[in-house]
C-alpha distance (Angstrom), angle and dihedral (degrees) to the residues before:
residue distance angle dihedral
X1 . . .
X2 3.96 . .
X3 3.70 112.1 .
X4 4.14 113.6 -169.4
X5 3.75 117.8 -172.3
X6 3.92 107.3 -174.3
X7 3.68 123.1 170.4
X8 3.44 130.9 179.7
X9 3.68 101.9 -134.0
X10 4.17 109.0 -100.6
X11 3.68 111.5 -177.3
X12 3.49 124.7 38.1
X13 3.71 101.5 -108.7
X14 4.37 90.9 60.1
X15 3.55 98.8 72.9
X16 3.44 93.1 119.6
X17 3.56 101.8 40.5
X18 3.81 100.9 81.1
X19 3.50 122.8 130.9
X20 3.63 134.0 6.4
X21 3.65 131.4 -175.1
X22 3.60 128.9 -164.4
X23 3.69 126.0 -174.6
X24 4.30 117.4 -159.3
X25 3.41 118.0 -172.6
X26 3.83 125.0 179.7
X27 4.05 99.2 -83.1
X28 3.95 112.5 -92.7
X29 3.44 129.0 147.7
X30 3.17 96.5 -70.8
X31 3.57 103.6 47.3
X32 3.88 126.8 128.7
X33 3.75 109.9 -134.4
X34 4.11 109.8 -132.3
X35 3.60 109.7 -138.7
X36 4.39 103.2 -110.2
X37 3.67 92.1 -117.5
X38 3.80 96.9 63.8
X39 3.31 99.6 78.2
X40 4.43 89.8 49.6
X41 3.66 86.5 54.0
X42 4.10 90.8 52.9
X43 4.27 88.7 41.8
X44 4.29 93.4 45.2
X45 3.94 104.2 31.2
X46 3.35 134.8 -121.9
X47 3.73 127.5 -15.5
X48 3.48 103.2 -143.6
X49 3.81 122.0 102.1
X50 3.62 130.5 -106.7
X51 3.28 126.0 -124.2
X52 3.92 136.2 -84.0
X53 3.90 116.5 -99.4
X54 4.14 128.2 -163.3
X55 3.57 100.6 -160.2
X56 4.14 108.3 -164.2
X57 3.77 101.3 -170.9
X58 4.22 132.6 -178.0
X59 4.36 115.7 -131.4
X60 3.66 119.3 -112.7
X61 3.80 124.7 39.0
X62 3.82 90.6 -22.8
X63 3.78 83.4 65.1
X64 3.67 84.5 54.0
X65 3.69 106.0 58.6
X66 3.79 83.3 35.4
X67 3.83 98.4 58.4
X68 4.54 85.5 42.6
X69 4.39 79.2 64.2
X70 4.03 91.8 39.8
X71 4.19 92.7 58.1
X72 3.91 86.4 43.0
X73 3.71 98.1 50.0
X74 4.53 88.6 45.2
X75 4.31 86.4 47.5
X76 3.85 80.2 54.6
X77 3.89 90.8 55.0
X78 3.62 92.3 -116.7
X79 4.14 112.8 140.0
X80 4.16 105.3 -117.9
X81 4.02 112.8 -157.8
X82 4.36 108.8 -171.6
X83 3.54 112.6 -157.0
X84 3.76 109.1 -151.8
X85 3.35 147.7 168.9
X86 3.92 124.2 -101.9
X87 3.72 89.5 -126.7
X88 3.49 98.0 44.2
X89 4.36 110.0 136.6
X90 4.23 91.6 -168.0
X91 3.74 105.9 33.5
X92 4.11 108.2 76.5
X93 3.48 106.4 -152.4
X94 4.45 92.4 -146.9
X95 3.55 105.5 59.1
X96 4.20 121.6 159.0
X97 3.68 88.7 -139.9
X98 3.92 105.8 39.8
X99 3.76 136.1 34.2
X100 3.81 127.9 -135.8
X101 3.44 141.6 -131.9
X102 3.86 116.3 -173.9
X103 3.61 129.1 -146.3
X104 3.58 112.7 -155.8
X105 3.89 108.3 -127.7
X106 4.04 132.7 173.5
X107 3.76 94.5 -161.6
X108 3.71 126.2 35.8
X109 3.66 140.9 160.2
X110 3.78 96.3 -85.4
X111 3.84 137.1 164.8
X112 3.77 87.2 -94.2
X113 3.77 87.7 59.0
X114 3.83 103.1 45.9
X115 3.81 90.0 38.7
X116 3.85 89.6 63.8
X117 3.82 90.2 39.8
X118 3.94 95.7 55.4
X119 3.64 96.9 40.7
X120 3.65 89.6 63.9
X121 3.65 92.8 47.9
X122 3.49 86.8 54.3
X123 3.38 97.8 47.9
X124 3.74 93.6 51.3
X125 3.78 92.4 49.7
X126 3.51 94.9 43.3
X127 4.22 88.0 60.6
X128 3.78 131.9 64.8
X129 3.49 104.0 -75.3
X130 4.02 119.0 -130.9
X131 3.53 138.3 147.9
X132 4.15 99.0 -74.4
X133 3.95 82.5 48.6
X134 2.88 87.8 59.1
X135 3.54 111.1 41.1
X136 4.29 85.0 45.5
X137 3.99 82.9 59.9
X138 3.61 98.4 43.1
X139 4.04 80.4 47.0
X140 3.89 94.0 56.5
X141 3.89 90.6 41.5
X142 3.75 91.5 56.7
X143 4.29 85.2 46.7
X144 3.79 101.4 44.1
X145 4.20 91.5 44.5
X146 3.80 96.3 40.4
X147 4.18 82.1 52.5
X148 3.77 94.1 45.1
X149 3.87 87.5 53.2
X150 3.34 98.3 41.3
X151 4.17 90.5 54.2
X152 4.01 80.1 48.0
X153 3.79 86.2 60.0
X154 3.58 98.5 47.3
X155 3.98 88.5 53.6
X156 3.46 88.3 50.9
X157 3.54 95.0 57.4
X158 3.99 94.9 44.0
X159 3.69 81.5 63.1
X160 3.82 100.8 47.1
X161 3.99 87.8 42.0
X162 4.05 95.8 51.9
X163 3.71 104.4 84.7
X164 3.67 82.5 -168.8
X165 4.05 97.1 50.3
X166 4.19 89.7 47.4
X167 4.03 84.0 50.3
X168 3.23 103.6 51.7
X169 4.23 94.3 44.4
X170 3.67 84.1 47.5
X171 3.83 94.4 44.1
X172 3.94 88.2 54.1
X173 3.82 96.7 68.2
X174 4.21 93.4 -137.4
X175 3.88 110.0 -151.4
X176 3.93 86.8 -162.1
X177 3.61 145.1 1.8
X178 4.04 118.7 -131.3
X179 3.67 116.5 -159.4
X180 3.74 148.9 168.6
X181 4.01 97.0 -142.1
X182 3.78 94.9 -151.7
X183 4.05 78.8 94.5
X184 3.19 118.1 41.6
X185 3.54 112.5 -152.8
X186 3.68 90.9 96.3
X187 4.00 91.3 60.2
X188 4.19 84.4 52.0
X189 3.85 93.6 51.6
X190 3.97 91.2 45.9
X191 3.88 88.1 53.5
X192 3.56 100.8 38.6
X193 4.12 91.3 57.1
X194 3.31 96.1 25.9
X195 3.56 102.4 -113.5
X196 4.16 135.8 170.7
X197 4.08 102.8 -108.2
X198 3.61 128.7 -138.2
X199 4.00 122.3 -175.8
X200 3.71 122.6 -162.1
X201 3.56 88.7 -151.5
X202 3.74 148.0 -176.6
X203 3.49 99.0 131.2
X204 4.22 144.6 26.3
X205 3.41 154.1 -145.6
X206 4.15 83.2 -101.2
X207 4.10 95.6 32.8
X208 3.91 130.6 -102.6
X209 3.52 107.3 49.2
X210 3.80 91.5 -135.2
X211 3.80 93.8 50.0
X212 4.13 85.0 75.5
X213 3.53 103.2 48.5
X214 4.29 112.5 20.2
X215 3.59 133.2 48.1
X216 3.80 121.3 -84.5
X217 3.49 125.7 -164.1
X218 3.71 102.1 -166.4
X219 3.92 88.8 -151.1
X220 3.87 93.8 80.5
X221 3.84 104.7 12.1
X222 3.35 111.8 76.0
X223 3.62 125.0 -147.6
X224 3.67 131.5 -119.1
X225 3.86 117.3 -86.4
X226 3.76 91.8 11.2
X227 3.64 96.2 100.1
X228 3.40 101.0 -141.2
X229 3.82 134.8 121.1
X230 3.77 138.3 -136.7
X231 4.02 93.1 -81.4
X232 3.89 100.9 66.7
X233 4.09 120.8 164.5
X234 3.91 118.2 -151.3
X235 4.01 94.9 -71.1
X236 3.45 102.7 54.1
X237 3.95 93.0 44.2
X238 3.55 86.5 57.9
X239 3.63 83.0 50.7
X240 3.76 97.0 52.4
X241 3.68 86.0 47.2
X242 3.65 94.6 63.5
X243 3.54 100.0 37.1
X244 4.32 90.8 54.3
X245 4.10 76.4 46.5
X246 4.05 94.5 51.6
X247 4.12 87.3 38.3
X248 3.43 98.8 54.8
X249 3.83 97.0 40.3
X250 3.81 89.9 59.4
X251 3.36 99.8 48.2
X252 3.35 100.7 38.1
X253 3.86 94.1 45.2
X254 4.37 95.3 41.6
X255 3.52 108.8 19.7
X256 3.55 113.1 29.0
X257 3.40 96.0 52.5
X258 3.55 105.9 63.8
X259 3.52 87.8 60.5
X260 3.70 99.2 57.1
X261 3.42 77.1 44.4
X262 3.29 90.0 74.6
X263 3.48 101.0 29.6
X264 4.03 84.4 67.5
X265 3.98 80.6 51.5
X266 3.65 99.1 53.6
X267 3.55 114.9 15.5
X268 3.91 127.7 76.7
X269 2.51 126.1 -144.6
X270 3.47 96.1 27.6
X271 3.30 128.3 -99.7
X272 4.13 139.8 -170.6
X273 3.75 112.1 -107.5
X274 4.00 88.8 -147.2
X275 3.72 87.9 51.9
X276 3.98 89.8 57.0
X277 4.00 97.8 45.9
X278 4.27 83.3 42.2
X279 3.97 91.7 45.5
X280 4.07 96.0 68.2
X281 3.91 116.4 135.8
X282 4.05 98.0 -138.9
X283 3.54 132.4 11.0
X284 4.08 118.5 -150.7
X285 3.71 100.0 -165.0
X286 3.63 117.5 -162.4
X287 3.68 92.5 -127.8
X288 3.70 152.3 73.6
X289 3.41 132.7 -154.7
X290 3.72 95.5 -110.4
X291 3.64 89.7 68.4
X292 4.14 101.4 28.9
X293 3.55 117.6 56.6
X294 3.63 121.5 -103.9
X295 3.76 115.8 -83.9
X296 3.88 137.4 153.5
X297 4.25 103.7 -87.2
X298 4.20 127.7 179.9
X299 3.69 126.0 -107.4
X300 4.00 90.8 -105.2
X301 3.74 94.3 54.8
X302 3.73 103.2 104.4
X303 3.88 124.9 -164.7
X304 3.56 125.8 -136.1
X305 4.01 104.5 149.1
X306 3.54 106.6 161.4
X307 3.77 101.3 22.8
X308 3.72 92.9 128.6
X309 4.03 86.3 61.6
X310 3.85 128.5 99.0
X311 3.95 147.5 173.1
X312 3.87 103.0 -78.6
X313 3.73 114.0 -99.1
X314 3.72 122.7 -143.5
X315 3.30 113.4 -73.2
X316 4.42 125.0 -119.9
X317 3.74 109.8 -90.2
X318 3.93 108.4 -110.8
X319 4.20 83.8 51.7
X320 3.59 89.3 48.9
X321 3.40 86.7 59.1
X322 3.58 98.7 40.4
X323 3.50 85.2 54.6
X324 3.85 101.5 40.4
X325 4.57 81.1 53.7
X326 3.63 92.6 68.6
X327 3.32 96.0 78.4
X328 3.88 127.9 -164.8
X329 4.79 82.4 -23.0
X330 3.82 86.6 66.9
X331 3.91 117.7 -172.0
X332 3.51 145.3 -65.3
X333 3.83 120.0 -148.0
X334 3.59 128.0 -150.9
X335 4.09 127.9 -167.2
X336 3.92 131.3 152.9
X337 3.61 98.8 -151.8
X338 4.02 124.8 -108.1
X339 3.88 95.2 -48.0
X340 3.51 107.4 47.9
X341 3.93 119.3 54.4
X342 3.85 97.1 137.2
X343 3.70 133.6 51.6
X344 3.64 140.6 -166.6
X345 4.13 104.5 -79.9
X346 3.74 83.5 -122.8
X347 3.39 90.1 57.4
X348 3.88 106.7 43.4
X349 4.08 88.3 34.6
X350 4.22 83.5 75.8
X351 3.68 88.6 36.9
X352 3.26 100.4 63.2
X353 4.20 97.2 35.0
X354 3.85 86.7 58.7
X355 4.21 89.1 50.3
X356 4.23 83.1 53.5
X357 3.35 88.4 58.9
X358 3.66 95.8 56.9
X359 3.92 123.7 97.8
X360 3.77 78.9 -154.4
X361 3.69 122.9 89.3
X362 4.00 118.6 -114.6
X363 4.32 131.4 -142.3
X364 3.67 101.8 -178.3
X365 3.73 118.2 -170.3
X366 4.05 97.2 -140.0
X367 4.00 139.3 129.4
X368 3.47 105.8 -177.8
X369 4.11 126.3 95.3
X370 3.50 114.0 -38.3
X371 3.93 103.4 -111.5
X372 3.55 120.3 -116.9
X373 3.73 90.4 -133.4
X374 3.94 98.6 57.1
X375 3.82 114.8 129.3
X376 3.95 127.0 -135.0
X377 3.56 80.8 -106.3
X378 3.95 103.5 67.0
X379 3.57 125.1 86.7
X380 3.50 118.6 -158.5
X381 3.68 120.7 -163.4
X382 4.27 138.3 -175.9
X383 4.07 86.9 -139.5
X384 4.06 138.6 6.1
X385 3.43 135.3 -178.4
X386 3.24 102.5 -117.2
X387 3.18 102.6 173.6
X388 3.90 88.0 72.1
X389 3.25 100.0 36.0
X390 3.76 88.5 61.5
X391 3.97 81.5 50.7
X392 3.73 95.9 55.3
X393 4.09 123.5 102.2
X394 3.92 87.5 -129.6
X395 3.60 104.6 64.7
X396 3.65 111.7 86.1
X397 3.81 94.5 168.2
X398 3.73 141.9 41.0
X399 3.88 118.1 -164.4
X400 3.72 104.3 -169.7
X401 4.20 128.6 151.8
X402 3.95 94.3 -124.9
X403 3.86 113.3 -89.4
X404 3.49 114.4 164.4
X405 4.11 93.7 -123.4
X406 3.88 90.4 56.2
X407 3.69 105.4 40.6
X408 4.05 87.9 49.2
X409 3.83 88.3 46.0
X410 4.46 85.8 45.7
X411 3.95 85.5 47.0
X412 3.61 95.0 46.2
X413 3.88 95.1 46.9
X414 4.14 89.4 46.8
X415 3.97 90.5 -118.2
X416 3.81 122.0 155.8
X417 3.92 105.3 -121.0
X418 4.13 126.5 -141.7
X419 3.94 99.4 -162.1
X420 3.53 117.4 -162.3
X421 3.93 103.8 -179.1
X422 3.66 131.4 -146.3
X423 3.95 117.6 174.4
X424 3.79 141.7 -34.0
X425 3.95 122.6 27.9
X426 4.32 90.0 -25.2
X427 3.84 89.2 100.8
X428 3.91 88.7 49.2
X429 3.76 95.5 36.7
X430 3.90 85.8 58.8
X431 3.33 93.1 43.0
X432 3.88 97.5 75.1
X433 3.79 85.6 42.2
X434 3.85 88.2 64.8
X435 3.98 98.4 35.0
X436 3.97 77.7 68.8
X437 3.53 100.2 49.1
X438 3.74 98.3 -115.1
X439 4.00 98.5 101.5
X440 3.88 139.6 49.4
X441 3.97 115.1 -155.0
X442 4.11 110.4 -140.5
X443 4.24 102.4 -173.6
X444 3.87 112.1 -150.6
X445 3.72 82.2 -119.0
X446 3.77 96.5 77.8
X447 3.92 92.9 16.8
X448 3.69 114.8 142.2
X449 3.74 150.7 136.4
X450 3.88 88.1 -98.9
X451 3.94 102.8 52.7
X452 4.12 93.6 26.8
X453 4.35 83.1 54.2
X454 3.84 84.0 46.9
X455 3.67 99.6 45.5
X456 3.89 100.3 46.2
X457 3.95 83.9 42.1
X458 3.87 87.0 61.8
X459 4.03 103.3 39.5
X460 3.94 84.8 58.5
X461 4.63 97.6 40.8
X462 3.23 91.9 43.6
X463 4.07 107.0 73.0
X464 4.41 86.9 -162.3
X465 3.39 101.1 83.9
X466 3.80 98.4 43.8
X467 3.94 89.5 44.1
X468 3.93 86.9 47.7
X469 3.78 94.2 48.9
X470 4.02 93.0 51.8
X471 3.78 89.3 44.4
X472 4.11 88.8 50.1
X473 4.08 82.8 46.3
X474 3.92 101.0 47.5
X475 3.98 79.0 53.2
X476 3.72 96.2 49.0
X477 3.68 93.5 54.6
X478 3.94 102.2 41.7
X479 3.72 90.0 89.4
X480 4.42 114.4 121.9
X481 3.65 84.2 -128.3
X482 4.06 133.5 50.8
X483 4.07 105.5 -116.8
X484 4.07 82.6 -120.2
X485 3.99 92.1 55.4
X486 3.82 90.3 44.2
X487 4.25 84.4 58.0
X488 4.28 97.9 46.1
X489 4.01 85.1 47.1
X490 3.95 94.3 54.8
X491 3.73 93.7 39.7
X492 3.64 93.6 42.8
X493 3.51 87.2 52.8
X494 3.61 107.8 51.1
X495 3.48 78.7 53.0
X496 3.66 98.0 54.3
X497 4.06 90.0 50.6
X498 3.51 100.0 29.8
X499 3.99 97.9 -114.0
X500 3.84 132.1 -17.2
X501 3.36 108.3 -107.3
X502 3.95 95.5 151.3
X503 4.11 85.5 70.6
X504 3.94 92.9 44.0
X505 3.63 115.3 98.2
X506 3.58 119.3 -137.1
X507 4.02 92.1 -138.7
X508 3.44 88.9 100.5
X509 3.74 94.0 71.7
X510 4.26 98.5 55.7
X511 3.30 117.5 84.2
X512 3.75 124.7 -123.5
X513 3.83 106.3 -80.8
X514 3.97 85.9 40.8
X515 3.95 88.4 54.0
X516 3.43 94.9 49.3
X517 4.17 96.1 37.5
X518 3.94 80.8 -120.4
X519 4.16 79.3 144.4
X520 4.14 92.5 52.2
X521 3.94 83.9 48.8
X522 3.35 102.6 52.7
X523 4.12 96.0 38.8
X524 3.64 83.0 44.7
X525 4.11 95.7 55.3
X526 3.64 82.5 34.9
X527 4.24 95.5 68.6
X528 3.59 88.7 34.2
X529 3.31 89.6 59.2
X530 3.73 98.5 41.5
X531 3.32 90.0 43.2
X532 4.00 91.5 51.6
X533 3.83 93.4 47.1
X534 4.16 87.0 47.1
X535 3.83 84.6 59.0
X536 3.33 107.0 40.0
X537 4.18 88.3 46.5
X538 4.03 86.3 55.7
X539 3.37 89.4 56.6
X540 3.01 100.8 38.8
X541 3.95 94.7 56.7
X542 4.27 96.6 36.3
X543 3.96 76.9 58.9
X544 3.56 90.3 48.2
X545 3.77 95.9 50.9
X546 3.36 90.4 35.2
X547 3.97 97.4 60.6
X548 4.38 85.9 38.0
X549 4.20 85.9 64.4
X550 3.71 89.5 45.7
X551 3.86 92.7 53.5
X552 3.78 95.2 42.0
X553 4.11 89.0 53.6
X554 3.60 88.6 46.6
């Protein structure tokens, strides 16, 4: 028989390992034995090694959709170092499929921190918005994200102070840094050894990861926080206007400069922080363009929205059950993400009054109190896979406040969403759920057992927003390639060439009034002009000597 082993070379140390041929004959003579390993080789794969990851990763449920990418990357038999911080509450620091490197750190972005954050959110969405609401929020904002930076910066210069921390990473020959670029001690540790850079990215330092890199005319792409689609009338452009303005001010102005800061500190020669977190080889953004509006993007901007998602798995027995007893009602599930398990008893009080008046059956994701309004027929639970339960037949509803791992897991399962938005991009994440007609937004401000009863009741009568949701879903997976695949390629291949500087625009490098040919215009008015003023002074002295010759022959 003809045996043909051919392999398209996968990590970047197999390039010469790709094809093998082995011909067996029945034994004669003339026969050439084949060595009894061949044939393993052909069955297992390759025997080369894979390559040597630094994975820089946020807490929370960026950690999340990080760590889904981490377990990928080790099944591929690449070797996946996490840096972390010693007070880090999400990132383990013994894992069987990643190894650690821990930064020592006296402040961090704990549950102490993001408890205080949230409740203030909460507070300010639970009250009648006006404008000193507002400004008190956009206040706090500015406070809590210039503090989460700042503890960024000190982390980064633990690192850059332990001899022993910069020997080790520079001991461990990385083939790539991985990094959510929201913190940007990943873009440092890139630069510093000179390493390809990856970003698992929805966000930045700045904001909206494809504010940095693509063109963004603010006349269809609405800004973050400004609650406003793709289809904008004169009001609400003026709107988006100002809020890019306000954005940019106070990150430029708070956050981004305490890393060039430090990039004065460490660098040399120097170098422009914004130029680093611009100057990234590939971009994985945690989108597609049946969720995100459609904007202009760059030929290194890779998308993987979804990625995190999967086929439902069976489901424990006792919520199997639970499931299985709501009969031909089904069940709504609730969950608030990674930060938020408790809310104010006002709060969950109407929450769980409005799930007693459900025929449906309830699991809701929540620690807190118990309420003294639940109903026999809410479950609440410390944990749920959600994932699955989005998956399952029952569940007719999913009442979620907007996070970008949830909604994408809601869109990918087909499952009508109730968003009740808290802070950050959740309002605007839910927004382009309901501009397709497969979400309802409830604010805190009007939240209560009344309209919440109402809403769900709606999602599940009306047949739209379930049909829209499967039709948004059937979309989301008609791609050649699963979102996952798409991200090992990319990484893998930045890997195999050492970056991807062919895709990288070189943009990044102009400054402003280059970018925008701000310099063309104003040399360009500048000849007109001279040239305008030449003319009209010709003139204007030919008629001069013209009318001095008439007066002296007069």
């Amino acid at each position: 028989m003809l045996i043909m082993w051919s392999e398209r070379p996968r990590y970047p140390d197999c390039r010469k390992q790709k094809h093998i041929i082995c011909k067996m004959t029945p034994f004669s003579k003339n026969t050439v034995s084949v060595p009894l390993w061949i044939p393993f080789v052909m069955l297992f794969g390759s025997v080369c090694d894979g390559g040597k990851i630094l994975v820089v990763p946020l807490e929370g449920s960026h950690w999340v959709n990080m760590e889904v990418l981490i377990k990928a990357l080790h099944g591929q038999g690449h070797s996946v170092d996490v840096l972390r911080p010693s007070s880090s509450w999400f990132i383990k620091e013994n894992s069987t499929y990643y190894g650690s490197i821990t930064i020592p750190s006296t402040e961090a972005m704990d549950e102490k921190f993001i408890e205080n954050m949230v409740s203030e959110s909460i507070n300010y969405e639970s009250g009648k918005s006006n404008w000193l609401g507002t400004l008190s929020l956009y206040l706090d904002t500015v406070k809590y994200t210039y503090k989460m930076h700042e503890m960024v910066c000190q982390l980064i210069i633990n690192m850059f102070e332990s001899e022993e921390i910069m020997k080790t990473l520079k001991e461990k020959q990385y083939d790539l840094v991985l990094t959510d670029p929201v913190w940007a001690a990943g873009i440092f540790l890139a630069h510093k050894f000179k390493l390809p850079l990856v970003y698992n990215v929805r966000w930045t330092t700045p904001g909206e990861g494809h504010f940095e890199i693509a063109p963004s005319p603010l006349s269809y792409i609405p800004i973050t926080r400004s609650r406003n689609t793709d289809k904008m009338n004169f009001f609400q452009r003026v709107q988006n206007i100002f809020s890019y303005l306000l954005m940019y001010f106070q990150y430029g102005y708070f956050n981004l400069a305490q890393y060039q800061a430090l990039c004065d500190k460490y660098f040399h020669p120097p170098v422009r922080f914004y130029e680093l977190l611009q100057g990234a080889d590939i971009w994985l953004m945690r989108v597609d363009f049946v969720f995100e509006f459609p904007r202009p993007t760059m030929p290194n901007v890779i998308y993987i929205g979804g990625f995190q998602c999967n086929p439902a798995k069976a489901l424990p027995h006792d919520l199997e059950v639970f499931m299985q007893s709501s009969g031909e009602h089904g069940v709504v599930i609730m969950s608030l993400g990674s930060f938020i398990s408790v809310l104010p008893d006002e709060i969950s009080t109407e929450i769980a009054a409005a799930f007693a008046r459900l025929p449906q059956k309830v699991i809701w994701r929540y620690t807190g109190k118990r309420p003294s309004t639940l109903g026999n027929n809410t479950l609440l639970v410390d944990w749920m896979p959600q994932n699955d339960l989005l998956g399952h037949p029952k569940t007719k509803v999913f009442i979620a406040h907007g996070g970008t791992n949830g909604v994408q897991e809601a869109l990918y399962h087909g499952v009508p969403v109730v968003g009740i938005p808290l802070f950050f991009d959740q309002y605007d994440n839910l927004l382009r759920l309901q501009d397709r007609g497969g979400a309802k937004i409830i604010s805190l401000e009007i939240l209560d057992q009344n309209t919440l009863h109402a809403t769900i009741q709606k999602l599940i009568r009306d047949s739209s927003y379930r049909l829209n949701m499967q039709r948004l879903s059937h979309l989301h997976r008609d791609t050649p390639l699963k979102p996952l695949d798409t991200a090992l390629f990319w990484i893998e291949f930045v890997m195999r060439h050492k970056g991807a500087a062919h895709l990288r625009s070189e943009s990044y490098k102009l400054p402003w009034y280059s970018y925008h040919s701000v310099d063309v215009v104003v040399t360009l008015f500048a000849v007109l002009l001279i040239f305008t003023l030449s003319v009209f002074l010709t003139v204007r002295y030919l008629c001069f000597k013209c009318c001095s010759r008439k007066r002296k022959n007069e």
